[in-house]
N, C-alpha and C positions, 0 to 999 in steps of 0.2 A: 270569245271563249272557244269557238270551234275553228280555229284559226291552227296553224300545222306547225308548230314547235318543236319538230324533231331533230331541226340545225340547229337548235339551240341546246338541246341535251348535249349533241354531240360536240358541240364548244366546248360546253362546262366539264364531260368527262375528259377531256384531255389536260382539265387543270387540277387532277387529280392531288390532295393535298393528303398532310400526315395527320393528323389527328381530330378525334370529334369536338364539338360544339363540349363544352364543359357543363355540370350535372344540374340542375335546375336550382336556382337562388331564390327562398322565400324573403317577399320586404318584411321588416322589422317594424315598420311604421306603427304608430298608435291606432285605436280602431277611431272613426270617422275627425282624425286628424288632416288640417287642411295642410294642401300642399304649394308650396310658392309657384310662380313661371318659372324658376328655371328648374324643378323637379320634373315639369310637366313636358318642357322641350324649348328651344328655342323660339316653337313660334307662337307660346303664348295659348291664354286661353282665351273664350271669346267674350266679348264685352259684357260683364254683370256677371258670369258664370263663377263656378268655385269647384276647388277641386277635393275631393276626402276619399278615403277608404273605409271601409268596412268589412268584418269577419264575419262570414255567416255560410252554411252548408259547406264548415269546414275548406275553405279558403278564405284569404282574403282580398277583397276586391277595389279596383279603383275606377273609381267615377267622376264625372262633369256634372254637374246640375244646374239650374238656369232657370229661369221665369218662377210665374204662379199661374193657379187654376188646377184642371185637368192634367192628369197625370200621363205623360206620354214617354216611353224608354224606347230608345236608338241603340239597334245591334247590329254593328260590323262588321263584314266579312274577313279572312284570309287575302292578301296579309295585310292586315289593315290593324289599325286603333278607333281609339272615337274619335280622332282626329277626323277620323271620314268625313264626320257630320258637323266637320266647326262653321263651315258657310251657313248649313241648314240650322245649328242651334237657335241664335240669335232672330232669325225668321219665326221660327217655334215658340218662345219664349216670350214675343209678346203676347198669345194667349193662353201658353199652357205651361206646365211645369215639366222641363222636360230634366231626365236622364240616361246620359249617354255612358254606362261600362266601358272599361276595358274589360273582354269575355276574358273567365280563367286561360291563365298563361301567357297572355299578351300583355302590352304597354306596361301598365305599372301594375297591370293584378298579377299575383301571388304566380309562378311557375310551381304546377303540383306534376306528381308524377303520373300522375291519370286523373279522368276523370272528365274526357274529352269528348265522350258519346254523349249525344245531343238531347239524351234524358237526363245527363246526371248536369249537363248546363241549363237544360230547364230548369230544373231545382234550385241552382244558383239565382237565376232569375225569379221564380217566385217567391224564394224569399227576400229577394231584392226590393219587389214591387212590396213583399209586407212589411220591411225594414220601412220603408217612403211611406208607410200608412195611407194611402190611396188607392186601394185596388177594389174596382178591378182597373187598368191602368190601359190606352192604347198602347198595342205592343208593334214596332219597326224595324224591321229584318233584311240585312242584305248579308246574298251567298252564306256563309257557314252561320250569321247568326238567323239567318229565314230560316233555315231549318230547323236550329233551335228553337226561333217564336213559334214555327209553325208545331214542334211536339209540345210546348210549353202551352197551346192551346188547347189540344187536343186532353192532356194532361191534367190540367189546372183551368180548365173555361172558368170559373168564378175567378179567375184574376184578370182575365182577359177581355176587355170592352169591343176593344176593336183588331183588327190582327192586318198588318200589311206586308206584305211578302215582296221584297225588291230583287228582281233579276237573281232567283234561286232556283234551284232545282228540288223537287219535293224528297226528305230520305229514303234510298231505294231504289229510285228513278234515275239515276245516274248513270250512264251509258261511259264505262270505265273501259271497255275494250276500244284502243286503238284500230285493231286493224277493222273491225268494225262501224267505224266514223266516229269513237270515241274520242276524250281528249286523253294525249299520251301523259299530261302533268298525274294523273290518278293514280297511275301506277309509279311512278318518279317518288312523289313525298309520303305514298304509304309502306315503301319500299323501308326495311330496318337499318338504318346507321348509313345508309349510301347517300340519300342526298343532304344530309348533314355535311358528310364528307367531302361534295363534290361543292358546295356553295359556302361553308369556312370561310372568310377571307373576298368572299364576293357576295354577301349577303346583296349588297343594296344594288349590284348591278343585276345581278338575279331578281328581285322583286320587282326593280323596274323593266326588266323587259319584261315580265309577266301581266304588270300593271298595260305595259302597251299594246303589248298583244291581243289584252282582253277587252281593251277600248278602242269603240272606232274614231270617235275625238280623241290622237295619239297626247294630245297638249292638254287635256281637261282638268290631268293632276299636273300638280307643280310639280317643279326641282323639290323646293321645298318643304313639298307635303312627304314624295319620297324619301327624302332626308330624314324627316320625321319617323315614318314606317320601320327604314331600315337601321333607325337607331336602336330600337326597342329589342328587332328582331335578331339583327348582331350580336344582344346582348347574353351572356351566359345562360343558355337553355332556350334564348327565345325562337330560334327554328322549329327547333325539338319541339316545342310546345305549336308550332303552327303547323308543322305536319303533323302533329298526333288526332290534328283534327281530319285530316283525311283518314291516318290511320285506323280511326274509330268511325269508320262509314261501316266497317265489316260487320262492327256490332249492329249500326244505324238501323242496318235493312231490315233484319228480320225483325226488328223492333216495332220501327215503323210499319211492316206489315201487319201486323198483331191491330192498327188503326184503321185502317184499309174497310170502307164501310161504315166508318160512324162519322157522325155530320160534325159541323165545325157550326156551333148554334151564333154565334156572333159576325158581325158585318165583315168581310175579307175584302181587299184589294188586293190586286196581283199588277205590280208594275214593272215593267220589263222594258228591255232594250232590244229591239227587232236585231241588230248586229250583237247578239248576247240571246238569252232565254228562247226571246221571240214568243207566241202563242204553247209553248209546251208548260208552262207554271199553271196557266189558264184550264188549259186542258185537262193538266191531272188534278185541278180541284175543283173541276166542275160536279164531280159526282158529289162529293164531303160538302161545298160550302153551298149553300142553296142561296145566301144572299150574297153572291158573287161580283164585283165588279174588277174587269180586266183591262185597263191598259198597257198598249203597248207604243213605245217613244220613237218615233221614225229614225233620228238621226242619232240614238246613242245605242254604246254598245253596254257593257256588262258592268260598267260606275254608272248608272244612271243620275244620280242624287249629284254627281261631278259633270257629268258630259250633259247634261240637262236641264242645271237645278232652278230653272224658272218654272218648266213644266210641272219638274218635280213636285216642289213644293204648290205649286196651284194643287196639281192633282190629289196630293198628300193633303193640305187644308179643309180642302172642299169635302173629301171624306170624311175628316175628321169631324166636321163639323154638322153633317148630315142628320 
């Protein structure tokens, strides 16, 4: 993540194109209608899983689901799907019931025109977890969705069993200035109509260097998990909707600081990639979560659940099952 990407701005502005990303496309689908393998992508979903949507807190959303038992939901970062977690479902699923979202505005959920701040995707998510009639449900978070689980706790603790926070930065705590050792992408995707303009037409070469950039295992995602990603995000609105997740950091902070001082009453994990997070997730919720457990993965960077997913999933289990 703190890797220096400034030659790469300056690539992509010289492929300066005409026009924006076209206006956001709600799907028309039925509510918790399933969907085939080839709505879902060429690579398929993963063994035993199913796929459906649902309307609820005024979008509508599309999900993976999988196993029985214990309720456990998988949240995806920028610019990802649930795709992220297709290796980890099937691990999951022989003892729990998991569901993997697409969060509002990606893969197959609903592109809205706001509604991108990390409280108003809590809300999606807890009535997500009450839709599944399971709650309170282990919640799984990486980058823009750890933030979410992590205010969807703070928020909603009666939905929240367990809380894991994968290689994210707590809202707030973002260190967006560049020339101060920030990363320069903060200012890039929160920026109005510019990096729409400048990634047009190179969506998936754009996310894959982003993806490499931010991993230190460069090979961990596939060609064609990228393929996956960039298809969604290519699609009419789907940038726009994956920067608006930056762009609603402005709201994030002061939000999040309104929490700043009240505990996090359920078990937390903080998993991190020493080339990614490192010890700074750990750090700023040491004060909030009192039953704190922190690892951090030697050899991966900021995909941990991909650059790792042996460790991963040990460590993720063992938690879980604690």
């Amino acid at each position: 993540m703190l890797t220096d990407r400034r030659s790469l701005v300056l690539g992509l502005s010289r492929t300066l194109l005409a026009s924006m990303a076209a206006g956001a496309a709600a799907r028309s689908a039925e509510i918790a209608q399933e969907a085939g393998p080839a709505s879902v992508g060429s690579t398929g979903l993963p063994a035993g899983a199913v796929s459906r949507y649902v309307r609820l807190n005024d979008v509508e959303l599309h999900y993976i689901a999988a196993g029985a038992g214990p309720l456990v939901i998988l949240l995806h970062g920028w610019p990802q799907t649930w795709y992220a977690w297709h290796a980890i479902i099937p691990r999951l699923a022989e003892r729990f019931r998991v569901i993997a979202p697409d969060l509002r505005g990606t893969g197959l959920s609903e592109r809205t025109p706001g509604g991108y701040d990390k409280r108003t995707i809590a809300e999606d998510l807890r009535a997500l977890i009450a839709h599944a009639g399971a709650s309170p449900a282990a919640v799984v978070g990486h980058d823009m969705g750890g933030k979410a689980g992590y205010v969807l706790a703070h928020l909603f603790p009666d939905a929240v069993a367990r809380l894991v926070l994968v290689d994210c930065l707590l809202p707030g705590t973002e260190n967006m200035d560049a020339l101060r050792g920030g990363a320069w992408h903060y200012g890039f995707h929160m920026a109005p109509e510019m990096p729409e303009m400048l990634t047009r037409g190179r969506e998936r070469a754009y996310i894959s260097a982003q993806i490499k950039a931010w991993s230190h295992r460069r090979d961990a995602i596939s060609e064609a998990a990228i393929d996956e990603y960039a298809r969604h995000y290519a699609a009419p609105g789907g940038m726009t909707a994956g920067f608006n997740y930056y762009r609603a950091l402005r709201d994030d902070a002061p939000f999040a600081a309104t929490l700043r001082g009240r505990k996090l009453a359920m078990p937390v994990l903080a998993i991190t990639g020493r080339f990614g997070v490192g010890n700074k997730l750990a750090d700023a919720l040491k004060g909030e979560a009192d039953r704190l457990t922190a690892v951090v993965v030697e050899d991966s960077g900021h995909f941990v659940a991909e650059e790792a997913p042996e460790t991963f999933i040990h460590e993720l289990q063992r938690f879980l099952a604690a």
